[in-house]
Structure formats: structure tokens, C-alpha cells
C-alpha positions, 0 to 999 in steps of 0.5 A, a space after each residue: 282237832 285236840 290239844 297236844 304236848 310232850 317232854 323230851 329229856 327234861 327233868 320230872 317229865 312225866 309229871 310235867 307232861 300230865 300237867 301240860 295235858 290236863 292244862 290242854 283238857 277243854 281242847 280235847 273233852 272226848 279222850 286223853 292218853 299217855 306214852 312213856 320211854 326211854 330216849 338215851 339216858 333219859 326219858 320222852 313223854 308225850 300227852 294227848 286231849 282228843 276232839 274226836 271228829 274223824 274215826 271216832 273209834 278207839 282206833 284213832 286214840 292218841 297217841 298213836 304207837 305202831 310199829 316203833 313209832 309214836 305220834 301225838 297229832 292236832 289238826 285235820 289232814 284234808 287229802 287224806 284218803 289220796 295219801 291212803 290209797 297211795 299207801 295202801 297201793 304200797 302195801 300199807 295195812 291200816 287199822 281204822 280209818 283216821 287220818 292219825 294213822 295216815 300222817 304217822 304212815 307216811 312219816 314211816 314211808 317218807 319221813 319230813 319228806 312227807 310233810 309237803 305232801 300234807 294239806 291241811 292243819 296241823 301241830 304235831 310230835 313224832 317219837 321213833 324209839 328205833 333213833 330216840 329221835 323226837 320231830 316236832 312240826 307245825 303246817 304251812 300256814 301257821 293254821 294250828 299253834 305249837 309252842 315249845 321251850 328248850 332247857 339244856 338238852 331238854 325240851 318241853 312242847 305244847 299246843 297253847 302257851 299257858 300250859 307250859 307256863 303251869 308245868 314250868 311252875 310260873 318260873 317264865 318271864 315276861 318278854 317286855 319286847 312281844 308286850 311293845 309288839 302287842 301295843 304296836 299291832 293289838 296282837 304279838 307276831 308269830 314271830 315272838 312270844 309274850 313269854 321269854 324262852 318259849 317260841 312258837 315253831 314257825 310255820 312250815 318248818 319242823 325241830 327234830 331233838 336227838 338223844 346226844 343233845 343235838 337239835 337240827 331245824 328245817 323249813 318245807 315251805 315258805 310262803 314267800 317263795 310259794 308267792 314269788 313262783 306263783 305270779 308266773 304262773 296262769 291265773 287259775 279257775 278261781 272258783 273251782 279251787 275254792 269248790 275243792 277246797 271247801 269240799 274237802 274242808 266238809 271231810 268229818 264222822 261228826 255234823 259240820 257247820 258255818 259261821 254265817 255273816 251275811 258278807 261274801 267270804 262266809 256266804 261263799 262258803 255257806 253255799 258251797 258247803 250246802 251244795 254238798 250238805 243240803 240242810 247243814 247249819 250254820 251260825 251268825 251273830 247280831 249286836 243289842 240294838 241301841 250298841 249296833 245304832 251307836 256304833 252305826 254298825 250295818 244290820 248284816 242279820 237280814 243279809 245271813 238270812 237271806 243267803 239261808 233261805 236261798 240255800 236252805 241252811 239252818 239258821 241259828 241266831 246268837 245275840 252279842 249282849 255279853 257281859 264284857 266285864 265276866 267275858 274279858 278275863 276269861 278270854 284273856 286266859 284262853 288267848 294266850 298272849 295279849 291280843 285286843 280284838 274283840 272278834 275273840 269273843 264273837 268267836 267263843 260265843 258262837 261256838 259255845 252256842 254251836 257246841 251245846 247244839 251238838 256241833 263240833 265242827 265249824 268252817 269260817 271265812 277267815 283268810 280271804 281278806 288277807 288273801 284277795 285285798 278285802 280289807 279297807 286298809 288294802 284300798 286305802 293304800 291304793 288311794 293314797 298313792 294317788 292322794 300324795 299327788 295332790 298339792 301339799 297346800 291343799 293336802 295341809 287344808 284337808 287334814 286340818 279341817 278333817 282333825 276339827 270334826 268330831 269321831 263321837 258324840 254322846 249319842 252315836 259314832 261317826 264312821 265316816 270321819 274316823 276312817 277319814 282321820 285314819 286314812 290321813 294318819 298314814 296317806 303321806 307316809 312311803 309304802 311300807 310305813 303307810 301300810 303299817 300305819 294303816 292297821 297298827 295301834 300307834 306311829 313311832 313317836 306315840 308308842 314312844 310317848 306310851 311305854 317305859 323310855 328305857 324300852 325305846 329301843 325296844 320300840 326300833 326293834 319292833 318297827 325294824 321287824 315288820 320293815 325287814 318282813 314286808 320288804 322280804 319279796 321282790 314282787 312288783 305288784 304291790 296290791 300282792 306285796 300287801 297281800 304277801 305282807 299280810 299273809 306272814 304276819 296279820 294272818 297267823 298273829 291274830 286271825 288265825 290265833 284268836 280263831 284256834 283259842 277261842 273256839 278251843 276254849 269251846 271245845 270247836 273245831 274251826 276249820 278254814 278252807 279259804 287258808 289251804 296251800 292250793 288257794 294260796 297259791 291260786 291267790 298269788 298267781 292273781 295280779 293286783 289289779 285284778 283284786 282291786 277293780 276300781 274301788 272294788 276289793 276282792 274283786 276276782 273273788 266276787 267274781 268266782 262267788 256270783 257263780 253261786 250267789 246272787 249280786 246282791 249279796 256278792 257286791 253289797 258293803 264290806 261286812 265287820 265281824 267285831 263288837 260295838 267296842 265304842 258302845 262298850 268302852 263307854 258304858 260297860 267297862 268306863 269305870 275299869 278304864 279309869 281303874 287301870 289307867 290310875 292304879 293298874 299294874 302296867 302303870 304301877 309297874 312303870 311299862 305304861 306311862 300314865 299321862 299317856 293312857 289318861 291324854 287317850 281317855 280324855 281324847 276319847 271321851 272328849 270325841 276327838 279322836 277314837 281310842 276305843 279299841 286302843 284301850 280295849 287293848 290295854 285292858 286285855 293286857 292290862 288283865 294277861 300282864 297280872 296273870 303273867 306276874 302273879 304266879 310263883 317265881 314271876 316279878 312285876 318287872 322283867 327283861 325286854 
């Protein structure tokens, strides 16, 4: 895992490459190397920051040069010790033993054909001074981040957004239609970036730049299909391919460890991982007791504890007490881009504490909820199919005796009713709609009421993306349209996101095993009735995992991995909502309607309805929105 950049034919470009990689430096703390040359009538340079995890010898320093070939590499390829056999068999002669060398070996042998036969993460450059050709490419899933910007014939790439917004010197401005995306969803899609002319390389797909100036793209793989030709194939031994994957995801010459909830996803892979590591340790969190009591979160600590003692893992316990008001800028900046959820910082506080330990390496239960419906919205939709035969009079009296009934008081928050308030907001809604009302911020007239009247078409836009993606299968099962929908945008738009900034802000690599092309493959070719069981999510998953955990901790309630937002937003940060509802540069500037935000606040503070995590949102873009526009050549205002 490191931080990776570069600039092809653009001018200053040694100069700009040594900022992009030193932007990059908490990425890759253990090395840091440089190539320069000619490409045409012009120049390449490619950066390097090294989290030295397999073969840590000078061997698999980067970049890598051999044989007219360069290659700057983010990531962990997981087979390959089979690509290197292979090759080997071929003739192949390696020097070390990294899988740097393997993935740069088999370009030389099969060029993009190679890229399918990858299984892993990854974001990478290859240089071939034979062609002067550059290739960019980034992994099936969108696991690893690789963002680029093009400027006449030239190209400037990097792992994290920020570092090319310091080597363009501030010059890039603000997209006004990623900011609506990011208040519609707390997150911006993979799809759009926050700043304009930079963009994010898609997942599965590849850019090669050649030294006339000409640009060609490609695809070698796309979820979409992968799901279609997947549901005609035979439901597989789910347990065995999530053994292997997780096997295979413990490939390291450093210590390996986990994240630890207590809940099914990381208990699952705890064990697994334990089987094949007896001792490894592993990490949960645990909340200020009076924030856990009024947020009325459940006590996921004993549930952690419990799975330790039965697999033997070592157990490390990280209270979230954090000073929100120092942590919230500082997360701002490492996440790139506006996102609101405050599972970011859960994420950077417990590979701080595993990086001071000495661990490098973390696997995390990201991907399974996307993959298996296990999020609450995925059986909510279900129900509400069932809801809207329900006569409409009876309908209208429910909701109406649901919206007099408070989300708060004083002293604690009522779950129950907010989940209620929330499933009514969408159960009468057709499909795709439903589902994205299910998980976004706000409906159509709300986000309309909330952002600048010039951007309301902006406002259509944005809508039209997430129908136009969900509505791209002809899959008719539609728990796994759910799934499919959630696979190609909440997955790479936020999960995996915030995981890769937060933990690289730590100097962590974050590994996850369940977001591995064999079991999304296996995922798909599950039917949706075999998800959900009843009222059961992740029901073929639970099934696997009782294989190697006991029921209790299989079947027990849906843990979260978030933050007492509610606890925080009412006492920690109150007076910051109030600063940035009145006198905030998204008000000042006229992007954010200020009536708006102040009705929320009242609303919220009144306990009629639960805003929490929409302010939450607006103070991360709130603070991203003041370092966007505050640099040299930036404006307060900028196109959508």
C-alpha cells in the first residue's frame, strides 16, 4: 500500500511530481523514489511514497525499472505467488520477491490483457520508454483511488485529490454539481469529482496517453455484467470462498491485524483470520458511556470480547471520546472530497492506535452489507413493497400519528421512531426512488429548498445519475438490484473511500476480503430470496459464517460502526452549527439557503425530526468548502 503519482508531458513536471509525492508522504512513510524521461518531445515523471508491507527489502522499492519498463504501484496483489509461478514456468527471472515485480512482469508478458487476471487492489502507472506510452489503471472494484487531470496533451495522476490541487497550485475550482451530489448522499459518487477537471479513473478500466497526444480508454471489467452472468450460474460453497479469500487477504512480511465489532461481517473474518494466525490481534472501538446511553446505541464491546476469547485473538480496546471539534477539520482534509459520515473517524482512530502498536496491516468487514443485503434499508424496501397494500386510509393515519411522536428529548434519542419516520418517507415511493430515498440526505423538493435556485437543474441532474445507474441491469430479482445498485455506487463513493483516506491518513493498510471479484461473483449468483429470509438480512452469509461462529454472535442485532452523532451535535459542536448556519462561508457565499439550514436546527433541536447527521454533513462541507476556496487563484464561487 503506498501513495502513487506522476506527470506526462506537462509542463514543470519534475517539479510538480515532487510536490504531488510529498503531498502523498503519510501514505508511504517507509521510502520514496523518482524517475525521469523522455517521452516524445517531452517529459514523463513518476512519484513513489512506500508502506513497505511485502518484500521489504530495496528490491521492491519504487518505482520499478527493469528491462525499458517503469512502474509506480498502490495496492496488494493476492495471487500473486500463482501469477509468479506461471511466469517463472515462462522463463520469467525475479529479483525479490514483491508482487511489484510480479504485476510489472506480467504487463511485460500480457500487457492490459493482464489486468483481468489481477485479484487484488490496486491504482497504478506504467511507463515503457520503448513506446513512450503511459498506462494508468485502477482495480475491479474501485478498492484503491487514482485521480487524474488532463491539460492539452498533458497529464498529471495522483492517489489522493488533494495532492493535485497543491501541485496545480489552487488553480482548480470547485464543482458546484459534485457539492449538490455530496448534500444528496453525504458522499460524492465515483462518478464526479468535488473539483472540476480532475476525475477519478473508473474502476475496472485503464487510460493509456501516447506521445503524439492521442488518449485511448478501455474497460476489463464491469460489475454490471459480472452480476448479469453470475445469476446463471450455481449457488456456490459460500463459506469456502470467503475462507479463501480471507486466506489470501493475511498474504503479508509485516503483522496482520482486524477490526473487530463484535457483529457478523468482522467476527466472520476474525475467526477466519485466526484460524490461519492463532493470536493475531485485533481492534474494536466503544463510545463515552453517557453518548452510547443517548444515542441508545447497543453495547457491541462484550459481543468483541467474546468472539476474542473464543478464537484466542488479542484484543485491543479504543474508547471514541475524541475531541470532534480538533478531529473534524483534520479528517476534512484527508478525506478529499466532502463526505459526512463519521465512521471516518472511527476508522482513523483505530488505525492510529494499531499503527503505534506496530501494525501496519488491518483486514475490515467492509462490503458485506452491500454484497449480501445487510443494510436495514435493503429490508425496508422489502416491507414497503408489502406496506403500499395497505389501504391508503389507513396509510395517511399511521404516518400521521408517526410524525406527531418525537425523535429526541433532552435526555436521550428514540430509535425506533426515527427508523419508523424514515421508512414512512420513502414506503410509498416506485422502486428506484424508494431505494434512494431510503439512504440519501434529502427528497427532491427539500434539496431544492436547501441550494442555490440557480443550481435546481443541477438538482435534476444528480436525481437522473442514480436512476439512470440503478436502472442499468435487467435483473429481476430486485433484493440483488439492491444489492447491484449499492455495489456501483455506496460502496466506492463512500465505504471504500473513507476506509483508504482515513486509514492512509494513519499510515494503515486497510485490506478487505469480502470486496474480492470471487466473492462478488459468488454474491451475484445468490438469489435475493436466499439474502433475505423473512426479516432476516445476510441470511446466506449468517448461514456460512455459523460454520465457525457460534449463533449467538451469528444471529444477534445488526451492529453500527458510526459515532453518537446526536450526542455530539448537541453538546460538542452546537455552537459551530450555529457559527456556520448564520455566518458560514456556504451561506455567505449563497450555495446553502440559510432559512433552510436554520428550519433543520430548530427542527432538530425541537426533537421532531432527526437532522444530526445532515448537519454533521454540512459542517465537513462547510470546512472542505473554505480549504477549496481559500487557496491561490480559487473563488468563492464557481461554475456547476
Amino acid at each position: 500500500m503506498c501513495g502513487i503519482a506522476g506527470t506526462y508531458r506537462w509542463p514543470d513536471g519534475k517539479a510538480v511530481t515532487d510536490r504531488l509525492t510529498d503531498t502523498l508522504a503519510h501514505r508511504g512513510p517507509d521510502g520514496a523514489g523518482r524517475y525521469s524521461h523522455p517521452a516524445g518531445d517531452a517529459e514523463v515523471h513518476l512519484g513513489h511514497r512506500r508502506l513497505a508491507v511485502v518484500d521489504l527489502s530495496e528490491t521492491g522499492a519504487q518505482p520499478m525499472a527493469s528491462g525499458g519498463l517503469v512502474l509506480t504501484y498502490n495496492g496488494e496483489l493476492y495471487n500473486a505467488p500463482e501469477l509468479r509461478a506461471e511466469l517463472a514456468a515462462a522463463g520469467v527471472r525475479f529479483r525479490g520477491t514483491s508482487d511489484t515485480e510480479v504485476l510489472l512482469e506480467s504487463w511485460r508478458r500480457w500487457g492490459t490483457d493482464c489486468l483481468p487476471r489481477l485479484r487484488g487492489m490496486f491504482a497504478f502507472g506504467i511507463f515503457d520508454e520503448r513506446t513512450g506510452d503511459l498506462v494508468l489503471a485502477r482495480d475491479q472494484l474501485g478498492v484503491k483511488p487514482l485521480f487524474l487531470l488532463r491539460r492539452g496533451g498533458g497529464l498529471v495522476f495522483a492517489s489522493e485529490l488533494k495532492a493535485l490541487a497543491a501541485a496545480t497550485g489552487g488553480s482548480l475550482e470547485v464543482d458546484h454539481a459534485a457539492l449538490v451530489a455530496s448534500l444528496l448522499y453525504y458522499w460524492v459518487p465515483d462518478s464526479r469529482c468535488a473539483l472540476r477537471e480532475a476525475e477519478k479513473l473508473p474502476p475496472g478500466s485503464w487510460l493509456r496517453c501516447r506521445p503524439d497526444g492521442r488518449v485511448e480508454r478501455g474497460r476489463f471489467w464491469n460489475l454490471r455484467d459480472v452480476a448479469h452472468e453470475a445469476r446463471d450460474s450455481a449457488p456456490p460453497d459460500l463459506a469456502a470462498v470467503v475462507e479463501e479469500s480471507t486466506r489470501r487477504h493475511l498474504l503479508s512480511d509485516v503483522p496482520v491485524a482486524t477490526f473487530l465489532s463484535g457483529g457478523l461481517d468482522s467476527s466472520y473474518l476474525t475467526a477466519l483470520a485466526a484460524r490461519d494466525q492463532p493470536g493475531i490481534s485485533a481492534y474494536t472501538i466503544g463510545f463515552r458511556a453517557e453518548d452510547a446511553r443517548f444515542e441508545a446505541m447497543p453495547d457491541d464491546l462484550r459481543h468483541a470480547r467474546r468472539v476474542a476469547e473464543r478464537f484466542g485473538v488479542d484484543l485491543h480496546e479504543i474508547e471514541i471520546a475524541p475531541d470532534v471539534l480538533d478531529l473534524l477539520p483534520r479528517m476534512t482534509y484527508h478525506l478529499d472530497e466532502p463526505i459526512g459520515d463519521p465512521a471516518a473517524i472511527n476508522t482513523f482512530l483505530i488505525c492510529s492506535a494499531a499503527r503505534e502498536a506496530g501494525v501496519k496491516v488491518m483486514l475490515s468487514g467492509m462490503g458485506a452489507d452491500e454484497l449480501f443485503a445487510g443494510y436495514r434499508k435493503h429490508l425496508a424496501n422489502l416491507l414497503a413493497v408489502r406496506y403500499r397494500r395497505v389501504p391508503r386510509p389507513l396509510r395517511r393515519g399511521v404516518s400521521a400519528a408517526v410524525d406527531r411522536l418525537p425523535v429526541a428529548t433532552a435526555r436521550r434519542g428514540y430509535r425506533s421512531v426515527r427508523f419508523a419516520k424514515r421508512f414512512l418517507s420513502f414506503a410509498d415511493l416506485p422502486e428506484e426512488t424508494a431505494f434512494r430515498r431510503s439512504y440519501t440526505m434529502y427528497d427532491q423538493d427539500e434539496l431544492l429548498a436547501l441550494v442555490d435556485p440557480d443550481l435546481a437543474g443541477t438538482v435534476e441532474d444528480v436525481l437522473t445519475e442514480h436512476a439512470d445507474v440503478y436502472q442499468d441491469n435487467d435483473l429481476d430479482d430486485f433484493v440483488n438490484r439492491m444489492c447491484l445498485g449499492d455495489a456501483r455506487m455506496f460502496l466506492p463513493g463512500l465505504n471504500l473511500t473513507y476506509t483508504d483516506r482515513a486509514s492512509m491518513a494513519a499510515s494503515t493498510e486497510v485490506r478487505v476480503p469480502y470486496v474480492d471479484v470471487e466473492v462478488v461473483k459468488a454474491a451475484f449468483a445468490v438469489p435475493g430470496d436466499r439474502k433475505i429470509v423473512g426479516r432476516q438480512g445476510k441470511a446466506v452469509l449468517k448461514e456460512a459464517a455459523t460454520s465457525v461462529l457460534p449463533r449467538e454472535i451469528v444471529y444477534r442485532p445488526k451492529g453500527l460502526f458510526s459515532a453518537p452523532l446526536r450526542a455530539w451535535m448537541s453538546r460538542d459542536l452546537a455552537p459551530l452549527v450555529r457559527e456556520v448556519v448564520h455566518d458560514g462561508v456556504l451561506v455567505g457565499s449563497g450555495l446553502l439557503r440559510r432559512d433552510a439550514l436554520a428550519r433543520m436546527v430548530a427542527e432538530d433541536a425541537a426533537g421532531r425530526r432527526d437532522f444530526s447527521k445532515h448537519l454533521w454533513h454540512v459542517l465537513t462541507l462547510e470546512y472542505w468548502y473554505r480549504d477549496a476556496t481559500s487557496g491561490p487563484g480559487q473563488s468563492t464561487r464557481s461554475t456547476a
